[in-house]
Backbone as XML, in Angstrom:
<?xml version="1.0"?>
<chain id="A" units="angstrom">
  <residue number="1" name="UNK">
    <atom name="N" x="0.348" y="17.877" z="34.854"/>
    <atom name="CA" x="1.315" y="16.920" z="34.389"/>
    <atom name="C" x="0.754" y="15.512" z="34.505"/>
  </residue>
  <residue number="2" name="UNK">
    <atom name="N" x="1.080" y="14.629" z="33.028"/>
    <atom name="CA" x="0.384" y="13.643" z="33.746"/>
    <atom name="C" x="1.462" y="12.229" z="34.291"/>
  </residue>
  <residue number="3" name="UNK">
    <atom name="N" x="2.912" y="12.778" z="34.476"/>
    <atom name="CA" x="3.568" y="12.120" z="34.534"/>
    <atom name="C" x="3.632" y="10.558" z="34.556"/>
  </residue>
  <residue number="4" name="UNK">
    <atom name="N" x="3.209" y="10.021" z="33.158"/>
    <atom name="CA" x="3.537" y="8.727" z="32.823"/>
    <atom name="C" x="4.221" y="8.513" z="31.711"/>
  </residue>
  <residue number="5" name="UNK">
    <atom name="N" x="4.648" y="7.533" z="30.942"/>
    <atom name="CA" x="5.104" y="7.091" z="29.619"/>
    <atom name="C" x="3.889" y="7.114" z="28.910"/>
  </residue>
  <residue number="6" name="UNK">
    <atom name="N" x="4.030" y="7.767" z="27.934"/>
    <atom name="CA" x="3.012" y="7.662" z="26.311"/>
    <atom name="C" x="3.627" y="6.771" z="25.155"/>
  </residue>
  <residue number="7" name="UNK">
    <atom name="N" x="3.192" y="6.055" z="25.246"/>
    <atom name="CA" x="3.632" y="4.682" z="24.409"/>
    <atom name="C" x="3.033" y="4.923" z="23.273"/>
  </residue>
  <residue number="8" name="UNK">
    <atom name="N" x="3.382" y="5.590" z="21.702"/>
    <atom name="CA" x="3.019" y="5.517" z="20.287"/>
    <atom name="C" x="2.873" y="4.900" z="19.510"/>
  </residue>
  <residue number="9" name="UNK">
    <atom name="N" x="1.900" y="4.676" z="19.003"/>
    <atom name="CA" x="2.301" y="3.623" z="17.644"/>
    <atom name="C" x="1.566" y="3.828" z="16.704"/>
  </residue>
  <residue number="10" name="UNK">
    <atom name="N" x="2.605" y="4.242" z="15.504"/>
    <atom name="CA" x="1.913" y="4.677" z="14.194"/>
    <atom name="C" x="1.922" y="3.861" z="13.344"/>
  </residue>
  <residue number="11" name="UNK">
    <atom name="N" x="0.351" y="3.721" z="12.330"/>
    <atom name="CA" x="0.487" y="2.660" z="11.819"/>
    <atom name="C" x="0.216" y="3.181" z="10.246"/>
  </residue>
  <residue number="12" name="UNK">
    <atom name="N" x="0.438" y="2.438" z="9.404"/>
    <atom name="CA" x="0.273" y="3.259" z="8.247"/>
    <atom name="C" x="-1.310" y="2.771" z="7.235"/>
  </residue>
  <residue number="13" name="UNK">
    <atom name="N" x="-1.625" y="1.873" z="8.115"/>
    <atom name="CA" x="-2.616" y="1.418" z="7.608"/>
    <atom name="C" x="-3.930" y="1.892" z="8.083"/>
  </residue>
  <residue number="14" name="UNK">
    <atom name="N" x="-5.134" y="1.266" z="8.339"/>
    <atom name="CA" x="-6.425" y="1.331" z="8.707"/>
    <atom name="C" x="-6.708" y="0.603" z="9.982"/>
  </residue>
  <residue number="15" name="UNK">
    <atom name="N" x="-7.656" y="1.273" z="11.466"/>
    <atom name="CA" x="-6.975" y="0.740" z="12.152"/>
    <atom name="C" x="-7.231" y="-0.283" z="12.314"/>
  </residue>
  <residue number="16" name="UNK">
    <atom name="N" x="-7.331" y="-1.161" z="13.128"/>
    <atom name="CA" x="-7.658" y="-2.644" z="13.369"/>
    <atom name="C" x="-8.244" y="-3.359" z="14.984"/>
  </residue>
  <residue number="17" name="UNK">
    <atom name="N" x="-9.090" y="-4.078" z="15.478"/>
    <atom name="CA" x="-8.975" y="-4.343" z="16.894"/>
    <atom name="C" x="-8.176" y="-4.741" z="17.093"/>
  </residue>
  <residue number="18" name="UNK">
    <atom name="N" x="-7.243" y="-5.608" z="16.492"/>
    <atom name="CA" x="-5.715" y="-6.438" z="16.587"/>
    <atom name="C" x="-4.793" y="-4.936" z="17.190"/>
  </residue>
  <residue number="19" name="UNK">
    <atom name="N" x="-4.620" y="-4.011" z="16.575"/>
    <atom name="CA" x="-3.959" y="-2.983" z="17.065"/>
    <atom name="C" x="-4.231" y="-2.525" z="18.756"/>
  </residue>
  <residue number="20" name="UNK">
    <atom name="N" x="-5.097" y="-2.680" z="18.899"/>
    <atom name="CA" x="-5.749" y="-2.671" z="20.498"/>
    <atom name="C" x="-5.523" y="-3.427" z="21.610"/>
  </residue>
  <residue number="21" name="UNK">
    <atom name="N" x="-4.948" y="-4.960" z="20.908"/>
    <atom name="CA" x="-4.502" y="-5.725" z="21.438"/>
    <atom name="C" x="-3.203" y="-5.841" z="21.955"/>
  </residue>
  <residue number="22" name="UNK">
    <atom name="N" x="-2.251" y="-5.380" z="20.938"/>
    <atom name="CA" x="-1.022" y="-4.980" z="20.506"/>
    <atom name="C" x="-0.575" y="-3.934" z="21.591"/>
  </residue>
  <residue number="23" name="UNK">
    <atom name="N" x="-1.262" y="-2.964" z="21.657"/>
    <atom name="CA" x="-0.979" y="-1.876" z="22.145"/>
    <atom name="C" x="-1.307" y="-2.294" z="23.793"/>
  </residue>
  <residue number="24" name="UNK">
    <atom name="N" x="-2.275" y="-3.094" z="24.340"/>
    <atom name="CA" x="-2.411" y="-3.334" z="25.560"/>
    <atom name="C" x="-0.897" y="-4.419" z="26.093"/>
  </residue>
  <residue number="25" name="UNK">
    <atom name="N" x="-0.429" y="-4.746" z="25.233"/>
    <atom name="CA" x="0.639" y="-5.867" z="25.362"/>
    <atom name="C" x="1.772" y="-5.070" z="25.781"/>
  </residue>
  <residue number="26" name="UNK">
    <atom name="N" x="2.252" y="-3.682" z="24.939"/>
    <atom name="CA" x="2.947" y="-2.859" z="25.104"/>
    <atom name="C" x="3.060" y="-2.136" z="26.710"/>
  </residue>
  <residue number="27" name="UNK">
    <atom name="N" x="1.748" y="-1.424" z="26.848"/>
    <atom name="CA" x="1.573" y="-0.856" z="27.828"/>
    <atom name="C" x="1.814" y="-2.461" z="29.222"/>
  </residue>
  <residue number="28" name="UNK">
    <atom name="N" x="1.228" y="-3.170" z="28.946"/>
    <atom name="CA" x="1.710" y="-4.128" z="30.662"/>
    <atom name="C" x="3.248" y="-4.484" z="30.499"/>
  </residue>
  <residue number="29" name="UNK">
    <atom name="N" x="3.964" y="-3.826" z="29.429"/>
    <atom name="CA" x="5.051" y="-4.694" z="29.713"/>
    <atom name="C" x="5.792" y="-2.929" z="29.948"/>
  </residue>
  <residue number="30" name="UNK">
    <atom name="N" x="5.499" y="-2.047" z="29.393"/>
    <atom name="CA" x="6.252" y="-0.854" z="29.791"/>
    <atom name="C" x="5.588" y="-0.248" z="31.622"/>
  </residue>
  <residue number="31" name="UNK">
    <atom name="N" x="4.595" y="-0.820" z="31.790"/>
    <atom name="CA" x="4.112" y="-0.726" z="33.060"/>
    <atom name="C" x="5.115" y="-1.687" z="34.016"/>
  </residue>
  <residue number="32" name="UNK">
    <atom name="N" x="5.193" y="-2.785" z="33.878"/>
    <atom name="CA" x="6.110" y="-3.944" z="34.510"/>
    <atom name="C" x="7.502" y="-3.470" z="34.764"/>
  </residue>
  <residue number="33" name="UNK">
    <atom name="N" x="8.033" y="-3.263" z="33.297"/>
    <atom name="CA" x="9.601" y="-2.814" z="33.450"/>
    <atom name="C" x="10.221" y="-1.631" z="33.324"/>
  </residue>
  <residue number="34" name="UNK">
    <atom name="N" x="9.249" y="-0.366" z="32.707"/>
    <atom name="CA" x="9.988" y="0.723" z="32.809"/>
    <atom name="C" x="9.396" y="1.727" z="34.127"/>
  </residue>
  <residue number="35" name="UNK">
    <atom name="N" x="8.246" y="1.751" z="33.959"/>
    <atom name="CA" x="7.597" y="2.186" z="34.883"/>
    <atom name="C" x="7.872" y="2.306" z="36.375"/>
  </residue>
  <residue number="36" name="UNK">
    <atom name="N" x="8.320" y="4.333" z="36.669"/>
    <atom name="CA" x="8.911" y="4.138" z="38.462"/>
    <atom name="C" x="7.691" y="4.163" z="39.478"/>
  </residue>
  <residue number="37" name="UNK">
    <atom name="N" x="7.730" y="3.873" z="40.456"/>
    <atom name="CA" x="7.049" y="3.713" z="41.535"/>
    <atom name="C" x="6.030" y="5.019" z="41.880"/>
  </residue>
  <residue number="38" name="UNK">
    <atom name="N" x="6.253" y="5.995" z="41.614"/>
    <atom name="CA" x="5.689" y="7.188" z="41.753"/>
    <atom name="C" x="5.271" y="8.159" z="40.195"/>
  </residue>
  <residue number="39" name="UNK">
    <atom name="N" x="5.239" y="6.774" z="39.164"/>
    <atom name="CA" x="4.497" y="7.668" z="38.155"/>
    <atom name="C" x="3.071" y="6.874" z="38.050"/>
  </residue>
  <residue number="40" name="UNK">
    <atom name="N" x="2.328" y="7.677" z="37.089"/>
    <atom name="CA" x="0.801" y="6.606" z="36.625"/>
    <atom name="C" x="0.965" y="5.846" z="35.619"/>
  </residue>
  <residue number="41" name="UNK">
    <atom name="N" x="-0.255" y="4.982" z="35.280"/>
    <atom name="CA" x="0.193" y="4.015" z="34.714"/>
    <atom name="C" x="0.205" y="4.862" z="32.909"/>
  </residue>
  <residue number="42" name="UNK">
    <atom name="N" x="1.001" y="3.779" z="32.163"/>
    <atom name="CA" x="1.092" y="4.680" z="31.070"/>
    <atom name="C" x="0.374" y="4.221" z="30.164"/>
  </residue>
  <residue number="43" name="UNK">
    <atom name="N" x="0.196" y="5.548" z="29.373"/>
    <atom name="CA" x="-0.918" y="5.423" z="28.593"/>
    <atom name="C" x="-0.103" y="5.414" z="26.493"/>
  </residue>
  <residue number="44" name="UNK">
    <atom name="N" x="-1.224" y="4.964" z="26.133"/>
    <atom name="CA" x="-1.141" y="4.391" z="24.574"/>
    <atom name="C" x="-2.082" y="5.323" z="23.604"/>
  </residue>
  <residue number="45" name="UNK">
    <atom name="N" x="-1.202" y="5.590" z="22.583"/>
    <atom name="CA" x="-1.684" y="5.978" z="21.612"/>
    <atom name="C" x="-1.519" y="5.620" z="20.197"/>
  </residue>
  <residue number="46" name="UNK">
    <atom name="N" x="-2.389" y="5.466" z="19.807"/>
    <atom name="CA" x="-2.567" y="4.251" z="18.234"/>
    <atom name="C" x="-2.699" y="5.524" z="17.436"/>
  </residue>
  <residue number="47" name="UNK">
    <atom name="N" x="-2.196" y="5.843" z="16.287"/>
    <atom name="CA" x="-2.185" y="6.826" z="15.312"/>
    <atom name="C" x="-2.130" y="6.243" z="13.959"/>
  </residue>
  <residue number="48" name="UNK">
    <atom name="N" x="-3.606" y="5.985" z="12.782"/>
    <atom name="CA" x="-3.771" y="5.614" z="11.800"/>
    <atom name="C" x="-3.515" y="6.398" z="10.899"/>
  </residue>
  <residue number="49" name="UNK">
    <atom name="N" x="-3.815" y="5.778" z="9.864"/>
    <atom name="CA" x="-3.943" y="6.764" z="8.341"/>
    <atom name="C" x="-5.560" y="6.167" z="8.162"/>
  </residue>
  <residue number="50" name="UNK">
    <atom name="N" x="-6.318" y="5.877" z="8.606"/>
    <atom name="CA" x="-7.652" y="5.372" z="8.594"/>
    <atom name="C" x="-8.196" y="4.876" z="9.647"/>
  </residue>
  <residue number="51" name="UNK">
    <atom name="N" x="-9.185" y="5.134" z="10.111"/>
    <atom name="CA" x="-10.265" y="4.805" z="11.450"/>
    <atom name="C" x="-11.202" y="4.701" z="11.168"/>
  </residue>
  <residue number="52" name="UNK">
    <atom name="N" x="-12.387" y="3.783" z="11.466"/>
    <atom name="CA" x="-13.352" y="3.288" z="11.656"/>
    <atom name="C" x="-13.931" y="3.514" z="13.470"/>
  </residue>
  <residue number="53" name="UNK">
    <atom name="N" x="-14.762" y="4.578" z="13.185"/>
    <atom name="CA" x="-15.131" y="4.976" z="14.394"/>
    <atom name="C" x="-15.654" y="3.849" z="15.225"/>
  </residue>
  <residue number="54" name="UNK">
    <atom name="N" x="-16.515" y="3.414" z="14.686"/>
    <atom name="CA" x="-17.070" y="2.107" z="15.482"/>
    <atom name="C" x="-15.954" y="0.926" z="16.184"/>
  </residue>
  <residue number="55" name="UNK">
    <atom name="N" x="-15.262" y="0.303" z="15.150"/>
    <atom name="CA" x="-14.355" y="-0.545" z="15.769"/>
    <atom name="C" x="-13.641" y="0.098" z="16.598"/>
  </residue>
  <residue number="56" name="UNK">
    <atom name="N" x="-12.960" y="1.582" z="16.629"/>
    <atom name="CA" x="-12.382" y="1.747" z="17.511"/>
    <atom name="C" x="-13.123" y="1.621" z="19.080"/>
  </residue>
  <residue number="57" name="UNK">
    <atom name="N" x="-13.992" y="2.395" z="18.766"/>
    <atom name="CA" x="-14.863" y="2.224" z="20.072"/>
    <atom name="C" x="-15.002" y="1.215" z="20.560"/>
  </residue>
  <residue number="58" name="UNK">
    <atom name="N" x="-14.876" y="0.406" z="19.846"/>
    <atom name="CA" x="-15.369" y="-1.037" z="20.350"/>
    <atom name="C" x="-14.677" y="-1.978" z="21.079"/>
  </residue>
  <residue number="59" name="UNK">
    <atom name="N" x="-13.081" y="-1.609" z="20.313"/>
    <atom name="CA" x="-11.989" y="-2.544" z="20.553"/>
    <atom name="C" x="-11.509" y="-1.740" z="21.728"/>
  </residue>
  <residue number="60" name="UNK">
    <atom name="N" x="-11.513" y="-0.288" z="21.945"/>
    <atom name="CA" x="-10.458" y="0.465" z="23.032"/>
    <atom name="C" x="-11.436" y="0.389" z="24.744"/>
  </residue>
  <residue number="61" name="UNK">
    <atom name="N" x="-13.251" y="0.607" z="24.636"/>
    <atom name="CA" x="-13.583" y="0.590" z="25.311"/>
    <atom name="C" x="-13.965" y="-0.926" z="26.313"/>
  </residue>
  <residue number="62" name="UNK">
    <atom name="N" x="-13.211" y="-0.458" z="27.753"/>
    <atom name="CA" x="-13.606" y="-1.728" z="28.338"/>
    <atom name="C" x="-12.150" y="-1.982" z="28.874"/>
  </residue>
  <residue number="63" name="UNK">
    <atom name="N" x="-10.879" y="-1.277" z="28.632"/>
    <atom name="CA" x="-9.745" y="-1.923" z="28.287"/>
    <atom name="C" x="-9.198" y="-1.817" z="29.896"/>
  </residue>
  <residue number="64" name="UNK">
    <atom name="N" x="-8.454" y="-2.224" z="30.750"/>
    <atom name="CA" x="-7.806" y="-2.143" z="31.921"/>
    <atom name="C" x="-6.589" y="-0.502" z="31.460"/>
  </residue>
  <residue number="65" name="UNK">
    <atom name="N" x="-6.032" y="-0.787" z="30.418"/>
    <atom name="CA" x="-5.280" y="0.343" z="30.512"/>
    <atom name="C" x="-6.097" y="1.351" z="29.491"/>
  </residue>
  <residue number="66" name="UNK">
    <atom name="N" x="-5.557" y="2.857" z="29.179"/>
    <atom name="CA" x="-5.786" y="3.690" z="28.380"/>
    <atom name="C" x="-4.882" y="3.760" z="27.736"/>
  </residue>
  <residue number="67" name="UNK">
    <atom name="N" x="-6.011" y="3.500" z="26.701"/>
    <atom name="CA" x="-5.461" y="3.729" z="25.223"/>
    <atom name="C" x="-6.735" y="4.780" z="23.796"/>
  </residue>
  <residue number="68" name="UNK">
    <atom name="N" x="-6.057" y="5.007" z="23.134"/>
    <atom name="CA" x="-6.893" y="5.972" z="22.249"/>
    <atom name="C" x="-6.259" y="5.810" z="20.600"/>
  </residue>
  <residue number="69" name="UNK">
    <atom name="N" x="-7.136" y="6.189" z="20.435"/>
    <atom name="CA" x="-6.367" y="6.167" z="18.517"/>
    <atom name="C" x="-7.370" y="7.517" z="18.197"/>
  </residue>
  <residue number="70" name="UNK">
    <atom name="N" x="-6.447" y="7.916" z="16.864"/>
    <atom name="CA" x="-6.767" y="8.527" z="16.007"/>
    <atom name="C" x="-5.991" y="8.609" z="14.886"/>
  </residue>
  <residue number="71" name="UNK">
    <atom name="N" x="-7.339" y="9.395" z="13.934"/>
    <atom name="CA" x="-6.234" y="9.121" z="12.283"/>
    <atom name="C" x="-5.087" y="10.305" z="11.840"/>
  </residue>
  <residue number="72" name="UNK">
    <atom name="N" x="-4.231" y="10.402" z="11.086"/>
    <atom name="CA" x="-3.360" y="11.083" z="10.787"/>
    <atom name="C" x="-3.529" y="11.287" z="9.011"/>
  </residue>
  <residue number="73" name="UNK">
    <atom name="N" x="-3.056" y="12.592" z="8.918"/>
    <atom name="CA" x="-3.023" y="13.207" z="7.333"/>
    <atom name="C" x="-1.308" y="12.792" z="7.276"/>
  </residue>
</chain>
């Protein structure tokens, strides 16, 4: 179990590093205020209709929280 919040966000576009950004904004503020004392911290998931392997890598690695993307049919 990995008992935390999974924070989603589907985008309909291609992804973006801006989305990475976005999504780290999400996660410190669902970490801050929803988040109980005895779960982990929560994690993010970016879901495109297009990815660029590289930028993702680029923009997600390094990040204080976890986060991941991938593309969607």
């Amino acid at each position: 179990r990995l008992r935390c919040l999974l924070i989603v966000d589907l985008k309909r576009g291609k992804f973006d590093h801006a989305d990475a950004g976005q999504m780290h904004l999400y996660l410190n503020y669902a970490q801050a205020h929803w988040t109980h004392p005895d779960e982990n911290p929560p994690v993010g998931l970016i879901l495109c209709s297009e990815q660029d392997d590289a930028v993702a890598r680029y923009a997600l690695d390094g990040l204080p929280n976890k986060v991941m993307a991938a593309e969607y049919r």
